[in-house]
Every structure is written in structure tokens, then in C-alpha cells.
N, C-alpha and C positions, 0 to 999 in steps of 0.2 A: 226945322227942329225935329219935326217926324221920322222923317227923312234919316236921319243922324241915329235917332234912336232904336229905329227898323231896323239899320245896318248893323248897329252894336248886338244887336239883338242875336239876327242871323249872324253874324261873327261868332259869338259863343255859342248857338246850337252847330254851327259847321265844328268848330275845334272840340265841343263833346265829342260829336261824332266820332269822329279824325279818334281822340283819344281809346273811346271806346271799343272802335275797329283794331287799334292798336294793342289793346287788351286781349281784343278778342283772338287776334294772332297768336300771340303769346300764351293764351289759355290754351288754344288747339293743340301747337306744339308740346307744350308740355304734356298735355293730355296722347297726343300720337307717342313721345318718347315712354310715358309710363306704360299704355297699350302694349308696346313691343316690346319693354320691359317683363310687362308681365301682372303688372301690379292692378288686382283688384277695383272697381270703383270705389268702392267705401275707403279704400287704404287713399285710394288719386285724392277724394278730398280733405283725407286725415294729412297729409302730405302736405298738398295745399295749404292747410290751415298752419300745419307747423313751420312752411316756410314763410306764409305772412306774418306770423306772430315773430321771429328771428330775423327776417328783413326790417320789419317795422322798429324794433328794436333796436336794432343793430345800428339803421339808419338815421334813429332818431339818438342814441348815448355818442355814435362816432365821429357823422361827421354835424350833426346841428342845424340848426336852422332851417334856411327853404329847402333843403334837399332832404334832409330826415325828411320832414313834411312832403314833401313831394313821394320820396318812399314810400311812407304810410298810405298817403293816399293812392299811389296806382296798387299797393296790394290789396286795400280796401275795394277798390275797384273790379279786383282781380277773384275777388270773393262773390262780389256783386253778379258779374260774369257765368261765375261755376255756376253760380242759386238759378239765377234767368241769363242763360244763354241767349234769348230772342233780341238784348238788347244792341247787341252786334251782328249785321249781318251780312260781312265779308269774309270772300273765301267759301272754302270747305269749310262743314261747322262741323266737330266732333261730338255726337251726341254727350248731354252733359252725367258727369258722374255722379253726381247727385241724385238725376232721374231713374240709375241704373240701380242705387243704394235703395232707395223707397222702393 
């Protein structure tokens, strides 16, 4: 029975991970696209914040249920990420825009 529970255990800390690396992809990119862009750090995470508040929305009035929620939760994630970038740590890390704002 230990045994079972160990496993379930490190199951879900591997798929955080997994998830949080996957976030953390996604934040750099976006972060690289704004950099080349041009855009500010204070703007990258005023940006940020207004595309999680419009994804989260969006995804929670349109399409419902587990996938709204799933929505909300990777942008919540995604927010997670910009604040403490150390929580992912694959790849190239793009310094966070947060730290560049303070």
C-alpha cells in the first residue's frame, strides 16, 4: 500500500513539473516575441495580465466546463510563472518582466 501511494505521489509531482516546464516554454516565448517587439517590461506584464483575464473568460463563458477550467488554470499558472520564474527550470529562461518593472 506504500508502495501505491509513493507512486501516486511522484506521479503528480512529475506531471506538475511536466506542466510547469510547459508553462514555462510558453512564458519565454512570449516574452522573446514581446522583447523583439519592442514592448516594455511593465507593458509584457500588463499584456500578460490582460490576456489571462480574456483567455480565462473567454474560456470559461464559451466553451464550459473542464476546458474553460483547464484555461483558467494554465493562465493562472502563467501568471504564477511571470511572478517566480525559478519554478521552471527548462530551456533558456528569459529574465522575468516583473524583475525588470520593480
Amino acid at each position: 500500500m506504500q508502495n501505491i501511494v509513493s507512486s501516486f505521489v511522484s506521479g503528480v509531482v512529475y506531471a506538475g513539473q511536466f506542466v510547469m516546464l510547459l508553462v514555462g516554454d510558453v512564458d519565454n516565448l512570449l516574452s522573446r516575441i514581446m522583447n523583439l517587439v519592442g514592448v516594455s517590461p511593465a507593458g509584457q506584464v500588463f499584456i500578460v495580465v490582460v490576456f489571462a483575464v480574456f483567455l480565462g473568460v473567454l474560456g470559461l463563458a464559451a466553451v464550459r466546463g473542464l476546458v474553460g477550467w483547464l484555461v483558467l488554470i494554465f493562465m493562472v499558472l502563467l501568471a504564477l510563472h511571470r511572478i517566480v520564474p525559478s519554478y521552471s527550470s527548462g530551456g533558456s529562461v528569459v529574465p522575468s518582466a516583473l524583475q525588470h518593472a520593480l
